[in-house]
C-alpha positions in Angstrom: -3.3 9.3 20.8 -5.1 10.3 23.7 -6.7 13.3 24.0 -6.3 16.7 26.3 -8.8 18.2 28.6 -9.4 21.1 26.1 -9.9 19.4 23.3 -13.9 19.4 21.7 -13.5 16.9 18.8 -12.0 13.7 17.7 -12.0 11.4 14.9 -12.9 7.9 14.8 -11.9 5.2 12.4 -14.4 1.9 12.2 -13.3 -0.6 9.7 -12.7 -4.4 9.4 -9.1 -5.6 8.5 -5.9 -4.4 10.8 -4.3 -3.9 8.1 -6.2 -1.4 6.6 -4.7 1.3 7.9 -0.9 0.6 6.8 -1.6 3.1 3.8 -4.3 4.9 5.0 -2.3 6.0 8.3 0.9 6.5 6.5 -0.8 10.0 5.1 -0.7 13.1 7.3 -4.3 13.2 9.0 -4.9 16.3 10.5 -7.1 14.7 13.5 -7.1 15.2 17.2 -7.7 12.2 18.0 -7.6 8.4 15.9 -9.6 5.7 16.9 -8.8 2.1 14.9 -11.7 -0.3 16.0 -11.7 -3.8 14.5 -13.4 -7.0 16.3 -10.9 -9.1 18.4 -11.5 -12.8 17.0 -12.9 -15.2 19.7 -14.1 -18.6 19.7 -16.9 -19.7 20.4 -18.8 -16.7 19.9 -21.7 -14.8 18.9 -20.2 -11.4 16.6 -23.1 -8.7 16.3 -22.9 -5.2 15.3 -24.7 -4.3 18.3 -22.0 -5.9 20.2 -19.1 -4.1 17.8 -21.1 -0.5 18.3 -20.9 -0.9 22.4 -17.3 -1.5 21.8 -17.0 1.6 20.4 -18.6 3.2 22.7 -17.2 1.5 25.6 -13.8 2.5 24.1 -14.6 6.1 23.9 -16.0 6.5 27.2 -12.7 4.5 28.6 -10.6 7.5 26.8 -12.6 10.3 28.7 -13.9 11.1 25.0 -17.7 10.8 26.1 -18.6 14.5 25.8 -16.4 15.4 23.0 -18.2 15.7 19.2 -16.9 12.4 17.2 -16.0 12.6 13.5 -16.9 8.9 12.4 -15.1 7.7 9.5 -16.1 4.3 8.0 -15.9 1.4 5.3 -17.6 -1.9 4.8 -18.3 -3.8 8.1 -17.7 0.0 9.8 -20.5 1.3 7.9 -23.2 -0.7 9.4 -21.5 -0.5 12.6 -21.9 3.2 12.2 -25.4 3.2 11.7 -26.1 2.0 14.5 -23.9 4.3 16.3 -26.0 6.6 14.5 -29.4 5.3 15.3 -28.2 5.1 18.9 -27.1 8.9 19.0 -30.6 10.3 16.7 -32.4 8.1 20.0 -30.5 9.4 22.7 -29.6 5.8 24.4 -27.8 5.4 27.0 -24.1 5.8 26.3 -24.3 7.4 22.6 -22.0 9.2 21.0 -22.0 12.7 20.5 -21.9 12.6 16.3 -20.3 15.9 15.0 -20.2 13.8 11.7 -20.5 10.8 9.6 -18.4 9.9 6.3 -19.3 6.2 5.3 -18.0 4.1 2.3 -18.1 1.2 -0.1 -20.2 -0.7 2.5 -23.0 -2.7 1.8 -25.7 -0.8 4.0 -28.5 -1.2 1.2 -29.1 -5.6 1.2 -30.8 -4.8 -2.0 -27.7 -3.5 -3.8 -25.4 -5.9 -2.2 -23.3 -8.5 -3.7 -21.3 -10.4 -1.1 -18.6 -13.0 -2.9 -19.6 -16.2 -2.9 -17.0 -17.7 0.0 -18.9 -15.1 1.9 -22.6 -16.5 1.0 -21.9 -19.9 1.7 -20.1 -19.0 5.3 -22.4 -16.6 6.3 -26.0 -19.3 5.2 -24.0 -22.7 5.5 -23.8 -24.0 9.0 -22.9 -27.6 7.8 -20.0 -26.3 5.5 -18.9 -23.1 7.3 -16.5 -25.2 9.5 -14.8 -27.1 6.8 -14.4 -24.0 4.9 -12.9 -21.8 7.4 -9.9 -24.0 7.7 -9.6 -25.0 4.4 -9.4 -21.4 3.3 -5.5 -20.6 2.9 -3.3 -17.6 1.2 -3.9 -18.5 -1.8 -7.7 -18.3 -2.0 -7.4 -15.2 0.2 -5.0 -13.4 -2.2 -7.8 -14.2 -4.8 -10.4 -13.0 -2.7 -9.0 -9.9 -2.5 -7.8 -8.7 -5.4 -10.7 -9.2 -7.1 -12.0 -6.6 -5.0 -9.0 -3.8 -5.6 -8.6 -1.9 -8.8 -6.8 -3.4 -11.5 -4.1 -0.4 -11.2 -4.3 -0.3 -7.1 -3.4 -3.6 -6.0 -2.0 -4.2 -2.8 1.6 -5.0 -3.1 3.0 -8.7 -2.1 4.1 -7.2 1.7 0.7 -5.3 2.2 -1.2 -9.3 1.2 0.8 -10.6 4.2 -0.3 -7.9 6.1 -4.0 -8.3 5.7 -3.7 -12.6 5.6 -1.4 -12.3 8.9 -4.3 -9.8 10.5 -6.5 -12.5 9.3 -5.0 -15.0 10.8 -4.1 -14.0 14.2 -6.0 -15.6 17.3 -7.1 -18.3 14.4 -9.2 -15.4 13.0 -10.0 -17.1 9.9 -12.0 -19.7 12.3 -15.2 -16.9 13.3 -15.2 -16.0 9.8 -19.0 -17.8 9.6 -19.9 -15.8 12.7 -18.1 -12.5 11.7 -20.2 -12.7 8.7 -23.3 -13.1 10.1 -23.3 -9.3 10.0 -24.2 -9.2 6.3 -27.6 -11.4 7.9 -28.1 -8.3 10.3 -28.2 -5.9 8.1 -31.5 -7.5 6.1 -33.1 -8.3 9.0 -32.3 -4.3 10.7 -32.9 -2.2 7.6 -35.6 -0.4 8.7 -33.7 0.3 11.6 -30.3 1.6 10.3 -31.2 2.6 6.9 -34.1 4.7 8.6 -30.9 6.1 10.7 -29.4 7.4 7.5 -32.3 9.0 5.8 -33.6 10.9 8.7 -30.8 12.0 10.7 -29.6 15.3 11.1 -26.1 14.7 11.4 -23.6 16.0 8.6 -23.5 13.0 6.1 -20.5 12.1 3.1 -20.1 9.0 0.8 -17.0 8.6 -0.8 -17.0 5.7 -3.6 -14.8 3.5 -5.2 -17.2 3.0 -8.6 -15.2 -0.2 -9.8 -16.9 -2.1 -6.7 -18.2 -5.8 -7.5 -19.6 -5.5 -4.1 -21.6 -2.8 -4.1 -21.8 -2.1 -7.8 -22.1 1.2 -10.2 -24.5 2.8 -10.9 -27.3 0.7 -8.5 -25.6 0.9 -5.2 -24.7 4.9 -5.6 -28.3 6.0 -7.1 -29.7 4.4 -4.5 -27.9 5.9 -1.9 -28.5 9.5 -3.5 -32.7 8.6 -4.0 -32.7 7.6 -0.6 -30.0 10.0 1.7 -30.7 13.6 0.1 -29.1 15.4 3.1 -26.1 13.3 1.8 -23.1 14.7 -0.7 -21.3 12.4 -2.2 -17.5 11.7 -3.7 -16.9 9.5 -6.0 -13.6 8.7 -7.2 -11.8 7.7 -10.2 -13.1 5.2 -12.1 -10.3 2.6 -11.5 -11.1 3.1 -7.8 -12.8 -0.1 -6.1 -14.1 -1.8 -2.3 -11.2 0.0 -0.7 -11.4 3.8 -1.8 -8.8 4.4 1.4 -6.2 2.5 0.5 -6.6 2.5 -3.7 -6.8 6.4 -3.5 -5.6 7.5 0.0 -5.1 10.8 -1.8 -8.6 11.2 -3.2 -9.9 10.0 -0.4 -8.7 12.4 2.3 -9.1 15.2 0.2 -12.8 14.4 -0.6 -13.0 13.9 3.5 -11.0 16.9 4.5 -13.4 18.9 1.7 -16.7 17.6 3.4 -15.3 18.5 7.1 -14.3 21.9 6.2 -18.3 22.4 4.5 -20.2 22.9 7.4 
């Protein structure tokens, strides 16, 4: 949707799969304006999340949305992508966004506290087998993949795992894999950078958590976050709840949102 002349904020979705949104968007969001940003695959190329946080801004400059205050919404590879949206807008570059707010979650923004799968460690640090991998990787290793990251009471159902697989797969997406992964790289070699964007900001911060996450795992990922972000509240969710908080609990999840927005 695009928005009118008179209207002063927006809200912008920055996430990783296309088909995340299938249950998430099926709820009634009370937004002005929805923004789904997810990396087109390309080959060859060089993925960055500077690269992914231009997009964004590109994109909201293209919708006349520039001088409007943007709610940012965001999970996993979002996160880190919104950190440096973040960084950008605390340092006044060129181009920033205006931040009204920022609600991250279940993304791996602290290295330390961060468990990536193993088909992700060897893509992301393998050069020699990231190629072999990438198209040997099929459904069925996807489909394990992923549920070992859902809930063991919120799994996707059979239509919703040939959603995400198809977004996978589309433009031979599976293929930049090693490259879209590099990202989890980035983030240990910019933590100063982005996680000194989160503790010092002034923007209006939320975390809503999934505590059944093998990725970023109870109770060292979410202590952390609190030791470290005390301007920061914080959801967390049921504990059945895992990586995907928006999809498990789309319920939960926009009420916790819709309770942090209304706060300040």
């Amino acid at each position: 949707m695009l928005a009118s002349p008179s209207i002063s904020l927006a809200l912008i979705l920055v996430s990783s799969l296309h088909a995340q949104c299938k249950r998430f968007g099926s709820r009634p969001l009370m937004v002005t304006c929805c923004l789904v940003v997810a990396p087109p695959p390309q080959r060859p190329h060089r993925y960055s999340i500077f690269e992914q946080a231009s997009m964004v801004e590109a994109l909201v400059s293209h919708l006349g949305l520039s001088s409007h205050r943007l709610n940012l919404v965001s999970h996993d590879y979002g996160d880190t992508v919104a950190l440096e949206l973040l960084y950008r807008s605390d340092q006044n570059r060129t181009g920033h966004l205006k931040l009204n707010s920022l609600c991250l979650s279940n993304g791996g923004i602290f290295p330390e506290t961060h468990h990536p799968r193993l088909l992700q460690t060897l893509l992301k640090d393998s050069s020699f087998l990231a190629p072999i991998l990438t198209r040997l990787t099929n459904y069925l290793l996807f489909h394990e993949g992923i549920r070992e990251v859902f809930g063991p009471y919120t799994q996707p159902t059979d239509a919703e795992y040939w959603d995400m697989w198809t977004g996978l797969r589309y433009n031979d997406g599976n293929l930049v894999l090693d490259s879209i992964l590099q990202y989890i790289n980035q983030r240990l070699k910019h933590r100063e950078r982005w996680v000194g964007a989160l503790t010092s900001t002034m923007v209006p911060l939320h975390m809503i958590y999934g505590p059944l996450d093998p990725v970023n795992p109870h109770p060292q990922f979410i202590r952390l976050y609190q030791q470290l972000v005390h301007r920061s509240t914080v959801t967390i969710l049921d504990k059945h709840i895992s990586h995907y908080p928006q999809l498990e609990d789309p319920t939960g999840f926009l009420n916790a949102y819709f309770n942090f927005i209304h706060s300040f």
